[in-house]
ZANUVO-467843 format. One line per field, with one value per residue: residue number from 1; chain; y, x, z of N, C-alpha, C in turn. Coordinates in steps of 0.001 Angstrom, whole numbers. Each point is the difference from the previous one (the first is absolute). Layout:
seq NUM  ...
mol A  ...
n.c2 Y  ...
n.c1 X  ...
n.c3 Z  ...
ca.c2 Y  ...
ca.c1 X  ...
ca.c3 Z  ...
c.c2 Y  ...
c.c1 X  ...
c.c3 Z  ...
//
This chain:
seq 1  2  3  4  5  6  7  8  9  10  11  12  13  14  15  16  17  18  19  20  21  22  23  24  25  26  27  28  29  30  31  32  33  34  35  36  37  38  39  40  41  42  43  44  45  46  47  48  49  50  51  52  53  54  55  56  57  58  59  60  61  62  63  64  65  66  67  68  69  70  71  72  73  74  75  76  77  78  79  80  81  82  83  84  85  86  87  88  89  90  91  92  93  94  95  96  97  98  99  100  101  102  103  104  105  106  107  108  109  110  111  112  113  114  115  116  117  118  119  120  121  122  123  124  125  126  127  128  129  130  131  132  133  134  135  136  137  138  139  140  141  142  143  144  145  146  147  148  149  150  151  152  153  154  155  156  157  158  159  160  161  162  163  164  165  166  167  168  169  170  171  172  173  174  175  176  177  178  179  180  181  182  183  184  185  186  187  188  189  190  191  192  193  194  195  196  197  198  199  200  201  202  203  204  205  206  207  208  209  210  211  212
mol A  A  A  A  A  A  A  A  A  A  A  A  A  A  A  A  A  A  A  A  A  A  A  A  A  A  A  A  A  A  A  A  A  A  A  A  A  A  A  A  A  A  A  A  A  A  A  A  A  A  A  A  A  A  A  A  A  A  A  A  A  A  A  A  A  A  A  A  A  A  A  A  A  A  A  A  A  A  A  A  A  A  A  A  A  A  A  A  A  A  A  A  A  A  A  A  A  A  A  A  A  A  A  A  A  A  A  A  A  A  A  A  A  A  A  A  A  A  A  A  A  A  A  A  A  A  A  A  A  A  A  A  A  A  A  A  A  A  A  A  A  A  A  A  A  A  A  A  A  A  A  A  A  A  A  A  A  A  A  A  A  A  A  A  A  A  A  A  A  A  A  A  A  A  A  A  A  A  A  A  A  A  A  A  A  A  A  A  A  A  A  A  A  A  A  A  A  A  A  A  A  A  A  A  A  A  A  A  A  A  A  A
n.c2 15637  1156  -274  -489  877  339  -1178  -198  1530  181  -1314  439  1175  -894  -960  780  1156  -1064  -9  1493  -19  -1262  713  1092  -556  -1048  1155  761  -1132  567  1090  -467  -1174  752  758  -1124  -256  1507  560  -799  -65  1259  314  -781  286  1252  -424  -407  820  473  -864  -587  1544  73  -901  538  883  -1095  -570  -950  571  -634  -1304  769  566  -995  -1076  260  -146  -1182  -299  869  -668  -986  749  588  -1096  -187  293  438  -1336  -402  521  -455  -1232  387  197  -870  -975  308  109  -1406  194  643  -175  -1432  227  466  -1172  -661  651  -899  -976  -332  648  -1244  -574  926  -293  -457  -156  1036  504  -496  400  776  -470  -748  1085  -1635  -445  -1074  201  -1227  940  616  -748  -783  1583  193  -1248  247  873  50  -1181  1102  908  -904  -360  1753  386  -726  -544  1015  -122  -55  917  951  -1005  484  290  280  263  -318  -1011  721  -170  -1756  87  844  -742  -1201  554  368  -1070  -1077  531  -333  -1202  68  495  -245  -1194  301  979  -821  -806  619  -58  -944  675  -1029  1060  868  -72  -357  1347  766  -1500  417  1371  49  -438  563  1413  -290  -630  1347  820  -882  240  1893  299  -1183  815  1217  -140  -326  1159  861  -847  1323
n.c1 17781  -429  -432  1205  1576  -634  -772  1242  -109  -1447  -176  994  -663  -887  918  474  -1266  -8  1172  0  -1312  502  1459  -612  -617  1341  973  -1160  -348  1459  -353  -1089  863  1404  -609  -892  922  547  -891  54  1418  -271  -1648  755  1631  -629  -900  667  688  -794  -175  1609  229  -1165  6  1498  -515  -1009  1155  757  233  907  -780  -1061  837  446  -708  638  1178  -1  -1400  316  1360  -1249  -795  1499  29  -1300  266  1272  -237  -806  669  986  -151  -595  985  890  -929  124  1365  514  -1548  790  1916  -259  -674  1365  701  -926  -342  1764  -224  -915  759  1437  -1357  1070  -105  -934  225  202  -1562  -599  858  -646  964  -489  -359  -714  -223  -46  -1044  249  1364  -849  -1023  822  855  -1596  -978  1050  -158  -1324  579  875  -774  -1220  716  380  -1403  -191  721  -113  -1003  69  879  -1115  617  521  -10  -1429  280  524  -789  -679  1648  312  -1524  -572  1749  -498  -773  368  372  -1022  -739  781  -23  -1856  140  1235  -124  -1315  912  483  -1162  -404  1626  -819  -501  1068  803  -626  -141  1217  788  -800  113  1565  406  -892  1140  367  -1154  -594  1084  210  -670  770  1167  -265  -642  600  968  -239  -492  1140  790  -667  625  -226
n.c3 -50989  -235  -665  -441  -173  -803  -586  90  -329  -1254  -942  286  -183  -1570  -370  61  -640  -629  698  143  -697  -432  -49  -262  -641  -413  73  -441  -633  126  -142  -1024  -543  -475  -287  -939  -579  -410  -541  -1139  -351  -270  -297  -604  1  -50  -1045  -188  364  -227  -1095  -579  265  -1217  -412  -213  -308  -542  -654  928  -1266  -193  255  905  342  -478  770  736  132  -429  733  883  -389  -180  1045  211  -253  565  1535  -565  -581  479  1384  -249  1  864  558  -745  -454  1697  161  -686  328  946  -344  -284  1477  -164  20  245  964  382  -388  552  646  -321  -1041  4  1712  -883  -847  160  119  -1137  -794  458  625  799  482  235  858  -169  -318  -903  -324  -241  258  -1269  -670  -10  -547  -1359  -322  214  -911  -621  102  -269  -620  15  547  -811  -1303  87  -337  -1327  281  187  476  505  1203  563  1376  803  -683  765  843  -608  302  703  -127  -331  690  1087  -757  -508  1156  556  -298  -266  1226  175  -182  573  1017  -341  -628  1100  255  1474  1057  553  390  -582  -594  657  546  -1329  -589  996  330  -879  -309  566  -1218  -1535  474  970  -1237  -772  788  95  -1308  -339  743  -210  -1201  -97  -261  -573  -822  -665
ca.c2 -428  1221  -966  -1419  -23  855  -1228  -729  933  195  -1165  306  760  -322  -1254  831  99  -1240  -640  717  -248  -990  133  709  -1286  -903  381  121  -1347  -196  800  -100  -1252  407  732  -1153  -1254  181  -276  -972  -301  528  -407  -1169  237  608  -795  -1281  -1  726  -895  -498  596  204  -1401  -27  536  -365  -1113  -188  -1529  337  -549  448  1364  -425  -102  1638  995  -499  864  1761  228  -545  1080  1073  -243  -471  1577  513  -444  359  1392  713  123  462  1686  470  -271  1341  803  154  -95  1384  525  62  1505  1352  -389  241  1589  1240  -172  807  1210  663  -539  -67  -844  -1562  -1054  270  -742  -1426  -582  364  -1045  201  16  -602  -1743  -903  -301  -2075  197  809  -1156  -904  694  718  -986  -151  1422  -41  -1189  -369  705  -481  -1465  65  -287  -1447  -583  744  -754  -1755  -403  -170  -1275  30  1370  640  1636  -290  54  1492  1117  -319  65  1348  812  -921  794  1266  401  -184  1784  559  -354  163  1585  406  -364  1086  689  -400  240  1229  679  679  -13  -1181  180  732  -1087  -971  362  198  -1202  -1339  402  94  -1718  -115  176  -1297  -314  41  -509  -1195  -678  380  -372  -816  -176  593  -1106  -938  158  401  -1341  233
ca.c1 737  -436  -1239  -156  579  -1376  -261  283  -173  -885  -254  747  -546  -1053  341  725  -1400  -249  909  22  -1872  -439  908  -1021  -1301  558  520  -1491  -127  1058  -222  -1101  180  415  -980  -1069  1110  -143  -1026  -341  955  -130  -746  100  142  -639  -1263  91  935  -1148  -1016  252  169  -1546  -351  910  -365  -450  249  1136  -10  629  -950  -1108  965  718  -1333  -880  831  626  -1544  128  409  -497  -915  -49  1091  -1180  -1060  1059  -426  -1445  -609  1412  -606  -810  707  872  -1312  -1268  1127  -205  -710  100  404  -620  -1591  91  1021  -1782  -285  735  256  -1216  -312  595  145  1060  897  -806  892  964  -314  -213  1730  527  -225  85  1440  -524  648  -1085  -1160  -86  1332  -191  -549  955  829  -63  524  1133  1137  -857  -53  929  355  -413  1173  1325  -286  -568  1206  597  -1042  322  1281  -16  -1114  -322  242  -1031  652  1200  -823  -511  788  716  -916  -38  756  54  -1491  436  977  -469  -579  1006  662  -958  -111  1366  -413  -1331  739  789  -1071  -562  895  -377  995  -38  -438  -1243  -477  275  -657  -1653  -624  70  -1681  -1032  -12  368  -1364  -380  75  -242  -1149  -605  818  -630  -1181  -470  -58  -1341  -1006  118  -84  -1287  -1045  -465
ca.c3 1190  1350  677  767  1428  840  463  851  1604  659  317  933  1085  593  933  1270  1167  250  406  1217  274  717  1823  375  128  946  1349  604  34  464  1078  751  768  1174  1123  347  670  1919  1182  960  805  1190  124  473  1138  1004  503  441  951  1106  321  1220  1563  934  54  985  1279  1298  -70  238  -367  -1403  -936  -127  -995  -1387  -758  -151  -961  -828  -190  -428  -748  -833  -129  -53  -1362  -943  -448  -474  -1589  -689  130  -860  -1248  -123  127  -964  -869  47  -564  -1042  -221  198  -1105  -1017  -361  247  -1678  -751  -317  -616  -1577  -449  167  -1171  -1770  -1480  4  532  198  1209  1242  728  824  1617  598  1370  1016  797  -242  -231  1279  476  289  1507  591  591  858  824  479  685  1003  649  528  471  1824  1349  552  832  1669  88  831  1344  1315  55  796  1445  499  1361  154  -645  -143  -1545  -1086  -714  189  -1199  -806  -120  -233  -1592  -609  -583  -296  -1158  -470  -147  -1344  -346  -405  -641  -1736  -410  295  -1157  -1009  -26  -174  1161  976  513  1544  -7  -499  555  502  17  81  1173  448  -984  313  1876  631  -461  742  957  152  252  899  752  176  -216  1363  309  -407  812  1841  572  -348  -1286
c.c2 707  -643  -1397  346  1188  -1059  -661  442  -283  -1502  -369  337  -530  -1219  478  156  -1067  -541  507  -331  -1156  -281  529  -936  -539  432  331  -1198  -980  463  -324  -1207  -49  595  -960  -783  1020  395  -1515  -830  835  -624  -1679  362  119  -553  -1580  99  990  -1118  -960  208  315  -1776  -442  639  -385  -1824  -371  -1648  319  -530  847  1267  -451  -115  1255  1121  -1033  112  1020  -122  -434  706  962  14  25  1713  883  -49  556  1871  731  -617  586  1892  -73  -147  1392  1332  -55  209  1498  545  -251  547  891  571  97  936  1342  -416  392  1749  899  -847  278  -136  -1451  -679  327  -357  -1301  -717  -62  -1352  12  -637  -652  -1536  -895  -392  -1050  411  1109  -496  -698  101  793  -1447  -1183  732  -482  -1060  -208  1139  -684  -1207  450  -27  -1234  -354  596  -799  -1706  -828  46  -554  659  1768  959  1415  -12  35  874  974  -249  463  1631  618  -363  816  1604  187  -109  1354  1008  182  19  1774  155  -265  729  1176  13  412  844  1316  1636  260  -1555  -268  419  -1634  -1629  136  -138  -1411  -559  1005  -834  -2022  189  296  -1328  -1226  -71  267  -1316  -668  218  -562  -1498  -718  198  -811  -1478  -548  376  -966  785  -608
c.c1 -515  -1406  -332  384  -1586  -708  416  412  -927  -135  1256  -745  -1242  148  916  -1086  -902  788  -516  -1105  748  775  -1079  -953  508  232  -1553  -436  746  -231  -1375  150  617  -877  -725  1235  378  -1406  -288  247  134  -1348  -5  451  -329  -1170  314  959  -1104  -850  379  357  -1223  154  947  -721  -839  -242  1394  -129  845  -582  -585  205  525  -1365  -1372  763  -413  -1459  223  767  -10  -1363  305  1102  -1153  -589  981  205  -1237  -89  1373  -944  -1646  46  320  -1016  -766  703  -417  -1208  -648  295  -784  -1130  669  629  -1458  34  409  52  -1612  347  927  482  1068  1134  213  1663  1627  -560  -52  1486  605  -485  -527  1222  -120  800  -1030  -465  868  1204  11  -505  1050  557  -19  -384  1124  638  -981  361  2009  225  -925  781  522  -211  -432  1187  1001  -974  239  1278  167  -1131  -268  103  -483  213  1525  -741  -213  480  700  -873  564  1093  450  -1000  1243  1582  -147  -449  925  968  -711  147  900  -426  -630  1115  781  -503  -424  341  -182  1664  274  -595  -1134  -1087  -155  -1168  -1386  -134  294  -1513  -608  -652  12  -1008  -617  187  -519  -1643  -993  144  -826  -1759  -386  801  -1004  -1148  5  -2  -1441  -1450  -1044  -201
c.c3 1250  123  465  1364  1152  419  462  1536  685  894  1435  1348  465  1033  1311  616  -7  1045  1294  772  360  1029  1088  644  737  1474  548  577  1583  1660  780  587  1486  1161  686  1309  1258  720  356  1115  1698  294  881  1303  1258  283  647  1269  761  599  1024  1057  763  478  1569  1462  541  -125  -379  -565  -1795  -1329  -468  -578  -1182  -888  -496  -874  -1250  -924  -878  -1159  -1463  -607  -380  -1362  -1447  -269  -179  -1380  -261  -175  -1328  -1390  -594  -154  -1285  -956  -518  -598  -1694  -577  -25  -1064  -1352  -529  0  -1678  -1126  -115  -601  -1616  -552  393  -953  -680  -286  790  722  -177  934  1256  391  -547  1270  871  1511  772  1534  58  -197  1376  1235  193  1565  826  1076  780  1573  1416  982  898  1423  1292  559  829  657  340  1075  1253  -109  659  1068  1276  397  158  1697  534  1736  224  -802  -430  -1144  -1170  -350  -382  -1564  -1226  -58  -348  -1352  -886  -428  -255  -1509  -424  -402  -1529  -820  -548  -629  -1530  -571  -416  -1464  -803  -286  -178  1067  836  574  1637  433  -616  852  1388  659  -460  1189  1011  -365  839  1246  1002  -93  1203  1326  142  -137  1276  1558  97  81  1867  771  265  882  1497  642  -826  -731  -650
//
């Protein structure tokens, strides 16, 4: 009887640290998505709401800003996928020269090593994600632009405050996740977007005005 109830401890404990490795994996997995979905999302953001305040500044025309955000945000929805899935690829490709080596460097304990799983998301799932997020902060100055048909200056002013309030709620989330300070955080992205901004805004006036 003292040895079944020992087996069935043991077999207990082994599916418990089975249980735990793969909460482990998952919440790893979990976290790296999350991360892909807010940079990109900020990423979007800020690039497309820069783009259309460089475009704003030295053309007063709302077409020509929608169409140009709507450019950018199809470019920049393409090179957000390619570059997350190409990061996370190069990740696993990493670990797995590294997982090689360590089971050639210690034979007797080959098979604990190579149980160990990676702790990565799938390439085509980070991709997506980082994609989408990509593509739904650049909506938000889109359509902040494309409601105002007239009143240029207005425009910019709906663009730029639609831009940072999203930053705003952007950082806070990160903030969340991250299990950062909120304010401190919120903070350093509405900056962060507000430089972004004004340097596109400034130079591409610039440019214009002096026919560069």
């Amino acid at each position: 009887m003292a040895i079944h109830v020992a087996n069935d401890i043991e077999r207990s404990d082994i599916t418990q640290g089975t249980m735990n490795d793969d909460d482990e994996f998952d919440c790893s997995q979990r976290a790296q998505l999350l991360r892909a979905v807010v940079l990109g999302a900020n990423d979007g953001l800020v690039s497309i709401a820069s783009l259309m305040m460089g475009v704003g500044a030295v053309k007063d025309d709302t077409k020509a800003m929608v169409l140009t955000g709507i450019a950018g945000l199809v470019a920049g929805a393409c090179s957000m996928a390619i570059g997350e899935f190409v990061s996370v690829y190069t990740q696993k490709d990493v670990e797995l020269a590294q997982r090689t080596r360590r089971v050639r460097k210690n034979a007797g304990h080959e098979e604990e090593t190579t149980n160990q799983r990676l702790k990565l998301p799938n390439p085509l799932q980070a991709a997506i994600a980082s994609a989408f997020a990509f593509t739904i902060g650049g909506v938000v100055p889109l359509l902040a632009a494309a409601f105002i048909r007239r009143q240029h200056t207005l425009r910019l002013a709906v663009v730029a405050a639609a831009a940072s309030l999203a930053l705003v709620v952007l950082g806070g989330v990160g903030a969340v996740l991250g299990r950062t300070p909120m304010v401190k955080s919120s903070v350093r992205v509405l900056i962060g977007g507000w430089m972004a901004m004004a340097i596109t805004f400034g130079l591409t006036k610039l440019i214009g005005t002096t026919g560069l």
